[in-house]
C-alpha positions in Angstrom: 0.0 0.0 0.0 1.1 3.5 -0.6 4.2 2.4 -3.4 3.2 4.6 -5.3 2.4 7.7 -3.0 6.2 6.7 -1.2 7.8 6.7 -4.5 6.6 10.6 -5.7 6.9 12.1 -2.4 10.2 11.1 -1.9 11.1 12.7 -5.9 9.5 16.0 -4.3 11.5 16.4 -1.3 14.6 15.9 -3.4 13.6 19.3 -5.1 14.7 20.6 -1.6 18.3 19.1 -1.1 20.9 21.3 -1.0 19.0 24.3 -0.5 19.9 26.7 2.3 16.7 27.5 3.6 13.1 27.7 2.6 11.4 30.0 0.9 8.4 30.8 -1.3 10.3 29.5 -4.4 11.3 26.0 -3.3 8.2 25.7 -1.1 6.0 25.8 -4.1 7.7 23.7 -6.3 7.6 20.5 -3.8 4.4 21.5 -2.9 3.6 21.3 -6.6 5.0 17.5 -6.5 3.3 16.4 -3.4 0.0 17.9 -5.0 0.1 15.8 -7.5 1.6 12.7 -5.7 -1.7 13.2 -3.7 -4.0 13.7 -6.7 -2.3 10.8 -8.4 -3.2 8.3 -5.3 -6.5 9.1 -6.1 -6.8 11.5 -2.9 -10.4 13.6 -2.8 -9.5 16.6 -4.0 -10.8 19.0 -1.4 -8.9 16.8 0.6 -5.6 17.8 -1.1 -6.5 21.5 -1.1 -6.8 21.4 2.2 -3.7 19.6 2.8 -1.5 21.9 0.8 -2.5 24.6 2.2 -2.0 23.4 5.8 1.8 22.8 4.8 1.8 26.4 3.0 1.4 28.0 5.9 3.5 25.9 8.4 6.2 25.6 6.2 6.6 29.7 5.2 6.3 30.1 8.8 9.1 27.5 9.6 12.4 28.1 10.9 15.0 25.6 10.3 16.9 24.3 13.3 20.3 24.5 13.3 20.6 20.7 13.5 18.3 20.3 10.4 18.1 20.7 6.9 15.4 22.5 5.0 14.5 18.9 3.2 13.9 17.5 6.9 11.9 20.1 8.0 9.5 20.1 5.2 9.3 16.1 5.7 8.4 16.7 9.1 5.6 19.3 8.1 3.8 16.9 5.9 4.6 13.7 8.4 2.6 16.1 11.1 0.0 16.6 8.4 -0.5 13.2 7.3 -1.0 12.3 11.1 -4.0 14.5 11.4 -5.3 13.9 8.4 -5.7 10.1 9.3 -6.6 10.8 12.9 -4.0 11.6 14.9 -4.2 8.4 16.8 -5.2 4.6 16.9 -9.1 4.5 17.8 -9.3 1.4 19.6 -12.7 -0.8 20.0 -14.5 0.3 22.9 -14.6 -3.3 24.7 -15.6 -1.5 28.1 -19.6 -1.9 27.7 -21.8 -4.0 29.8 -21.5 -7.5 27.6 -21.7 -9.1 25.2 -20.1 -6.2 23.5 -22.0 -6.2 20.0 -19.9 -5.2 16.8 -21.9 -4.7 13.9 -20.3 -5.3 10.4 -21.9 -3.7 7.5 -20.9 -2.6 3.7 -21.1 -3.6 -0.2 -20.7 -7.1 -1.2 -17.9 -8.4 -2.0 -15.9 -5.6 0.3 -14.6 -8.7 2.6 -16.9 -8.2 5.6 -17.5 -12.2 6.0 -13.6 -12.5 6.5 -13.4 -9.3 8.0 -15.4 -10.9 10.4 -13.8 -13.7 11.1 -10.0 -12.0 10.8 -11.7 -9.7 14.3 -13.0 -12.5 16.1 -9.1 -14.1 16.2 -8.1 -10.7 16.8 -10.1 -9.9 19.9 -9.9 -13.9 21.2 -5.9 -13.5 20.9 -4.9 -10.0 21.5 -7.8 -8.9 24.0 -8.5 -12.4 24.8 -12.5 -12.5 24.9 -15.0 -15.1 24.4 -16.6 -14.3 21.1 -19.4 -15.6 19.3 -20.2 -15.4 15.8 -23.2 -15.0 13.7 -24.6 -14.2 10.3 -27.5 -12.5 8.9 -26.7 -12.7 5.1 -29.8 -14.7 3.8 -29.5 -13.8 0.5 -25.8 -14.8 -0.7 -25.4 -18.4 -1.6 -22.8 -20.2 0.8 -22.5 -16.9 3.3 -23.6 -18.3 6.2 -21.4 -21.7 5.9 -18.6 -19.7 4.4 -18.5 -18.0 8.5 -19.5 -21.3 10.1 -15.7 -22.4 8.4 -14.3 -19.4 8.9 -15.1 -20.0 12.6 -14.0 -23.1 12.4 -10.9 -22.1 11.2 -9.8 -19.6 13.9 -11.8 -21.7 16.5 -14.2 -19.2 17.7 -18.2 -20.3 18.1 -20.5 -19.5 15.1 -24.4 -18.9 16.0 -26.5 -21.4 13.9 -28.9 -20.0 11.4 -29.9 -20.6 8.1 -31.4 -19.1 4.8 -34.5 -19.9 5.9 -34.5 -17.3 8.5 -36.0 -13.2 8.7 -32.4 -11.1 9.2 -33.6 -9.6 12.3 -35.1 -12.4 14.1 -31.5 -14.0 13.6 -29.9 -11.0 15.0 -31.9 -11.0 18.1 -32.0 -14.6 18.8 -27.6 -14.8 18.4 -27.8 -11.8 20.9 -29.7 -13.7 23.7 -27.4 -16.9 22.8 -24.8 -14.7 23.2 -26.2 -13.4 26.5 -26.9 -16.9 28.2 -23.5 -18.0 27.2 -21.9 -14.9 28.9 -19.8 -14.1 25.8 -17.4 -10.8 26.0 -18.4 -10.0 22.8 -21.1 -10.9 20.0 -19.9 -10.1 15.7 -22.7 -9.8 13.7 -22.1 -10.1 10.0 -24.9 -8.5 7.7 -25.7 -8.6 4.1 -24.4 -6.7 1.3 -25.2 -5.7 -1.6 -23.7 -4.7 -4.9 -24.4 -1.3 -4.3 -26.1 1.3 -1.9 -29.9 0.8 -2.3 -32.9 1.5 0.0 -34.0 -2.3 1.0 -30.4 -2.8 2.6 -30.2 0.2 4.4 -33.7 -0.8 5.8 -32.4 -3.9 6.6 -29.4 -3.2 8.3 -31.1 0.1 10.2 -33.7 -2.3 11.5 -30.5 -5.0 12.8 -28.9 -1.8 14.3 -31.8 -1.1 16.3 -32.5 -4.2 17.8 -29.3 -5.1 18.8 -28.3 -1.8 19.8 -24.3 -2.2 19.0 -21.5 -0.9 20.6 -18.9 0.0 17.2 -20.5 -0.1 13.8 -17.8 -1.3 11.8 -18.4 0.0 7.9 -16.0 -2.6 5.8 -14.8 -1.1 2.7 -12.6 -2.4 -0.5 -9.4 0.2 -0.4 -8.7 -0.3 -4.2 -12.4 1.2 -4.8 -10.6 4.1 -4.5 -13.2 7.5 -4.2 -15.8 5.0 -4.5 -15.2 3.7 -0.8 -15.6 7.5 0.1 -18.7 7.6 -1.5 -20.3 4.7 0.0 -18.9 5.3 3.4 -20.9 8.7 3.7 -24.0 7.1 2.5 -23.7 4.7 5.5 -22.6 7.0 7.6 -25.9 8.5 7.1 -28.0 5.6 7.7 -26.1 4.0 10.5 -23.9 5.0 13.5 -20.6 4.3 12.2 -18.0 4.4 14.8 -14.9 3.3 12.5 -14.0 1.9 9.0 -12.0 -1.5 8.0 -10.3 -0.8 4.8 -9.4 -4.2 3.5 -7.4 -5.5 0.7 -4.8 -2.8 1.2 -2.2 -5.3 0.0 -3.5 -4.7 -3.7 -3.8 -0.7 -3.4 -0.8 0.9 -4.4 -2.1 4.3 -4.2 -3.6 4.6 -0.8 -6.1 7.3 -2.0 -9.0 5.6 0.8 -7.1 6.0 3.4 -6.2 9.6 3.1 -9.5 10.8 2.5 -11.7 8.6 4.5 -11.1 9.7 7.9 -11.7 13.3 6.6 -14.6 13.2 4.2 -16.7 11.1 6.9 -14.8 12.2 10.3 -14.9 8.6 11.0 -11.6 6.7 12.3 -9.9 3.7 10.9 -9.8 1.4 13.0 -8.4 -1.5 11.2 -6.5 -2.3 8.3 -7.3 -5.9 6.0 -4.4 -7.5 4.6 -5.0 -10.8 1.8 -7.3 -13.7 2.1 -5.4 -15.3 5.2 -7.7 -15.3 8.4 -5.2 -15.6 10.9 -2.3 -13.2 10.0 -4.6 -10.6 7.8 -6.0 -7.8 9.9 -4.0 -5.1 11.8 -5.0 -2.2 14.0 -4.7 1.3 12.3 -2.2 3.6 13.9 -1.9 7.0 11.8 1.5 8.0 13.0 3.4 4.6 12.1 1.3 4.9 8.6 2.5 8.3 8.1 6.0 6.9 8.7 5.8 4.1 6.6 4.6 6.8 3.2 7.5 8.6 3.8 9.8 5.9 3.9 10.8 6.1 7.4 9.5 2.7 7.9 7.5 1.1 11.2 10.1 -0.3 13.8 7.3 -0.5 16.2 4.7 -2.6 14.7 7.8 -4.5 13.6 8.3 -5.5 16.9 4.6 -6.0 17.7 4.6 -8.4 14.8 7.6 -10.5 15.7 6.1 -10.7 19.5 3.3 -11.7 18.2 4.1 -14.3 15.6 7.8 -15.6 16.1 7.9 -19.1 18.4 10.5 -18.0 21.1 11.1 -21.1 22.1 12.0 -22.5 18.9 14.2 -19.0 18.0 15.6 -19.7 21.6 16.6 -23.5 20.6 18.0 -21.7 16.8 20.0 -19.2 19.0 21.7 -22.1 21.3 22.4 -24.3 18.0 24.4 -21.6 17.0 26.1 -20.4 20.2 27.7 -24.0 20.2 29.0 -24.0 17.0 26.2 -27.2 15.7 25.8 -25.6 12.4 22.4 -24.5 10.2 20.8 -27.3 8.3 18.0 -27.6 5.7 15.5 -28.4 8.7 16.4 -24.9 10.5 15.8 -23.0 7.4 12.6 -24.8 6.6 11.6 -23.7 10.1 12.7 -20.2 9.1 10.8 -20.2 6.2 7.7 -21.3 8.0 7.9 -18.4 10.6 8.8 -15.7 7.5 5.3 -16.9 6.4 3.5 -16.3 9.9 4.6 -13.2 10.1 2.8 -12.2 6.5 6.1 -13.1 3.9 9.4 -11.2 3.5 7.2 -7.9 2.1 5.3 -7.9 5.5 8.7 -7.3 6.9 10.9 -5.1 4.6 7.8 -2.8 4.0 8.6 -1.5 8.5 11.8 -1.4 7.5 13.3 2.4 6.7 14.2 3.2 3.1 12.0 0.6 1.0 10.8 2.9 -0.7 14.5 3.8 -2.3 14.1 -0.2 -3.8 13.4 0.1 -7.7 9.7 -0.8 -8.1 10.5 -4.0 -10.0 12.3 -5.1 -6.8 9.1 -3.7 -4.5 6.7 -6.1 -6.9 9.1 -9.3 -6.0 9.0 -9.4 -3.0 4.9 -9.3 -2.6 5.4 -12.6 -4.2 5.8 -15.6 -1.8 5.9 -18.4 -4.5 9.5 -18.5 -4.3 9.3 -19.2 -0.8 6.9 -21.8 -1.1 9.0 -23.6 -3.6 11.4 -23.8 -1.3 9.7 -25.2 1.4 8.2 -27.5 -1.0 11.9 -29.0 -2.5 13.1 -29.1 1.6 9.7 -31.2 2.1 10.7 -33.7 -0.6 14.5 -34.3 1.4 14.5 -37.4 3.7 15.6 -36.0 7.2 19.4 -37.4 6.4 19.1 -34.9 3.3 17.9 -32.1 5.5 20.7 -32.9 7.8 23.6 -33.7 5.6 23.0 -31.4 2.6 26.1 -32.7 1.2 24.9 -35.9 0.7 22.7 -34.7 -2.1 23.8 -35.8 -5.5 22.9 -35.8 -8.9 20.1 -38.3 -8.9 18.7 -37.5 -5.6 18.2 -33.6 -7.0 16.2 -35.5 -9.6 14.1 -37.1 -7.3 13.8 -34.3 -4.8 12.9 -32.0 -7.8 10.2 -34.8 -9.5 8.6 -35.1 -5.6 8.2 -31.1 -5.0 7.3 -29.9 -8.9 10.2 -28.2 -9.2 13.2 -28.3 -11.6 16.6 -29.7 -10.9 17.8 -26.0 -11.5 16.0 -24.8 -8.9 16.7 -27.6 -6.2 20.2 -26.5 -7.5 19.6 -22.9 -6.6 18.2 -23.8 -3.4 21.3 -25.7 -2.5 23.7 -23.0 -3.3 21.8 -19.8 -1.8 21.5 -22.0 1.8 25.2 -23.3 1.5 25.6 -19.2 1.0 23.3 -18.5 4.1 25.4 -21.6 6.2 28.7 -19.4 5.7 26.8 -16.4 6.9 25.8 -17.4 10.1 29.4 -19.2 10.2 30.6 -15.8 10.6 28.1 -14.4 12.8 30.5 -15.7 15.5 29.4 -16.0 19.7 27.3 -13.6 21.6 24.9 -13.0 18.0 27.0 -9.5 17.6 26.6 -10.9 13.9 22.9 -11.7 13.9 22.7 -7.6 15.1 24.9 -6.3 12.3 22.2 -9.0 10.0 19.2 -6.6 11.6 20.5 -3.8 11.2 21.5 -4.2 7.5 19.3 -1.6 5.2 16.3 -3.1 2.8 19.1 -2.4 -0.3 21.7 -4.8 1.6 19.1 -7.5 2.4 18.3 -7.7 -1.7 21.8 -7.9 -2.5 21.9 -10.9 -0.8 21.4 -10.3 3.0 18.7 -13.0 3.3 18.7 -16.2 0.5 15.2 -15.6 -0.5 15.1 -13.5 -3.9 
């Protein structure tokens, strides 16, 4: 998300190196370039006039610090800027009513809300550890009702049975007072969308809302829709009482335009952020100020951290860390396991995209590493070793490549590749030496470094 915003406001600050100070001249030119970075990511444009004009005047009105250049300063004025315009802070859920806590889920079809759904109820279960319980209302979609009864499955959080066959609102009320006798923390109620805004639904959904009486109205909203998820968040906005927006999908928006101009056309936060098709590692909370850091290429140390607390096994990094200490070397079998928790954690992208200065990487570069089939491969070519194989790499000749390559549907060139880049990676942490003062210098090596061969994966 945001590639393409990062990639033109970083050209516009450049206009700014090497100048002494700022003035009107300078000012105007990188304000003409971050205009039209904004305009470009599909940003409403009263949105953008009012943006410009907020940096006009703090940026006339600025005096550079001794300590800092007239490039950083600017950068700082529109990193202040793109804070406010996304909300200043995170809005978190408010989980302090009388329960069950009802969360109301409402938007278009096809705008993820099922997933959505689930992707919250593992959310609140793990991070706020609550009791939740499930329940659809979607009558008319074929399948939407069992598509949340797997979904619930899946992330092992009780699903309210309904079916078809059932008025929307009776459902509603009856999933509240299972919800009640069960004495859930918190009840998700999934409604029905519709291909676009149309009286019926609102109806439908108003009616829902009033009977249950919800605590956040959640309004779930395609980011690549672009202005369009403006649009219909005002029209629901009107009918319901939103209390915050889930922009999902944001992995396939590269311009970001949703999120700029959301929180300001509707004064409504975002609260959450939907990334790919994966229930368990596919929804993160919405903090502007990390955001604003991550468009500017500044990257997001912090929710770094969050993720690798969250989604790392310590134990088993603990186990890596003594392997190493005593000098028992790093087999196939480790960097399966590596491979494995890379993929928890949302793929190599998920990673380098918090790190600071991605957004210097050429844009073919940005592209490849969204892609996690190379990764994949791997793990599937490791999978076809015996444990000797994964053990004793060097025991892997010419007709066992064969084999491994005909078991995993792969290629003998790229079980060769495979082979080479982890003998590559062994010599690394060879050198990495006691006391992991290597495994630091590894962390602390820029996004550029890691491509040019840092990490084995590209």
């Amino acid at each position: 998300m945001f590639e393409s915003l990062s990639q033109r406001l970083g050209q516009s600050f450049k206009t700014l190196r090497g100048q002494a100070r700022l003035n009107e001249g300078n000012i105007r030119d990188a304000l003409r370039d971050v205009r039209l970075a904004l305009l470009e990511a599909d940003v409403a444009l009263p949105v953008v006039r009012d943006f410009i004009a907020r940096i006009q005047e703090k940026a006339l009105g600025a005096e550079v610090l001794k300590s800092l250049t007239p490039a950083q300063v600017f950068i700082k004025i529109v990193h202040d800027e793109l804070v406010t315009l996304m909300g200043s802070h995170n809005d978190r859920l408010d989980l302090q009513a009388r329960p069950p806590v009802v969360i109301l889920m409402a938007g278009l079809q096809g705008s993820g809300k099922t997933t959505t759904s689930a992707k919250l109820a593992l959310w609140l279960k793990d991070r706020e550890k609550k009791r939740v319980l499930l329940a659809s209302t979607d009558v008319y979609r074929p399948a939407a009702m069992d598509q949340l009864a797997s979904l619930g499955q899946d992330v092992e959080v009780e699903v309210f049975p309904a079916h078809p066959g059932q008025l929307p609102l009776q459902i509603a009320r009856d999933a509240l007072e299972s919800a009640r006798r069960q004495v859930m923390d918190v009840l998700i109620i999934d409604t029905a969308g519709r291909l676009h805004v149309d009286d019926v639904m609102m109806e439908e959904v108003q009616s829902i809302s009033e009977a249950v009486n919800p605590t956040e109205v959640l309004f779930v909203v395609d980011a690549m829709t672009g202005q369009d998820a403006v649009i219909t968040a005002r029209a629901f906005d009107s009918a319901l009482p939103l209390t915050g927006i889930v922009l999902t999908k944001i992995d396939g928006d590269a311009r970001g335009g949703a999120a700029l101009s959301i929180r300001a056309v509707t004064g409504k936060p975002i609260k959450f952020l939907g990334v790919g098709e994966k229930v368990r590692k596919g929804l993160e909370a919405f903090h502007p100020d990390r955001m604003a850091s991550r468009i500017l290429g500044m990257g997001d140390i912090v929710s770094l951290v969050e993720q690798v607390q969250q989604d790392v096994d310590v134990e088993q990094a603990q186990k890596m860390t003594e392997k190493l200490r005593k000098g028992k070397g790093f087999d196939l079998e480790d960097f399966r396991e590596q491979l494995r928790q890379l993929e928890r954690m949302g793929g190599l992208a998920s990673i380098l995209d918090k790190l600071p200065g991605m957004g210097d990487l050429p844009a073919e570069a940005q592209t490849s590493l969204q892609d996690q089939k190379p990764m994949r491969r791997m793990e599937a070519i490791i999978n076809s070793m015996t444990m000797e194989e994964r053990r004793n790499p060097h025991v892997i000749k010419a007709s066992r490549r064969r084999r491994i390559a005909a078991g995993s549907g792969t290629t003998v060139t790229e079980v060769n590749k495979l082979l080479k880049q982890f003998e590559s990676m062994q010599k690394m942490f060879r050198k990495m030496g006691k006391g992991g003062r290597g495994l630091s210098r590894l962390l602390g090596m820029g996004p550029r470094n890691l491509m040019k061969g840092g990490l084995p994966f590209h």
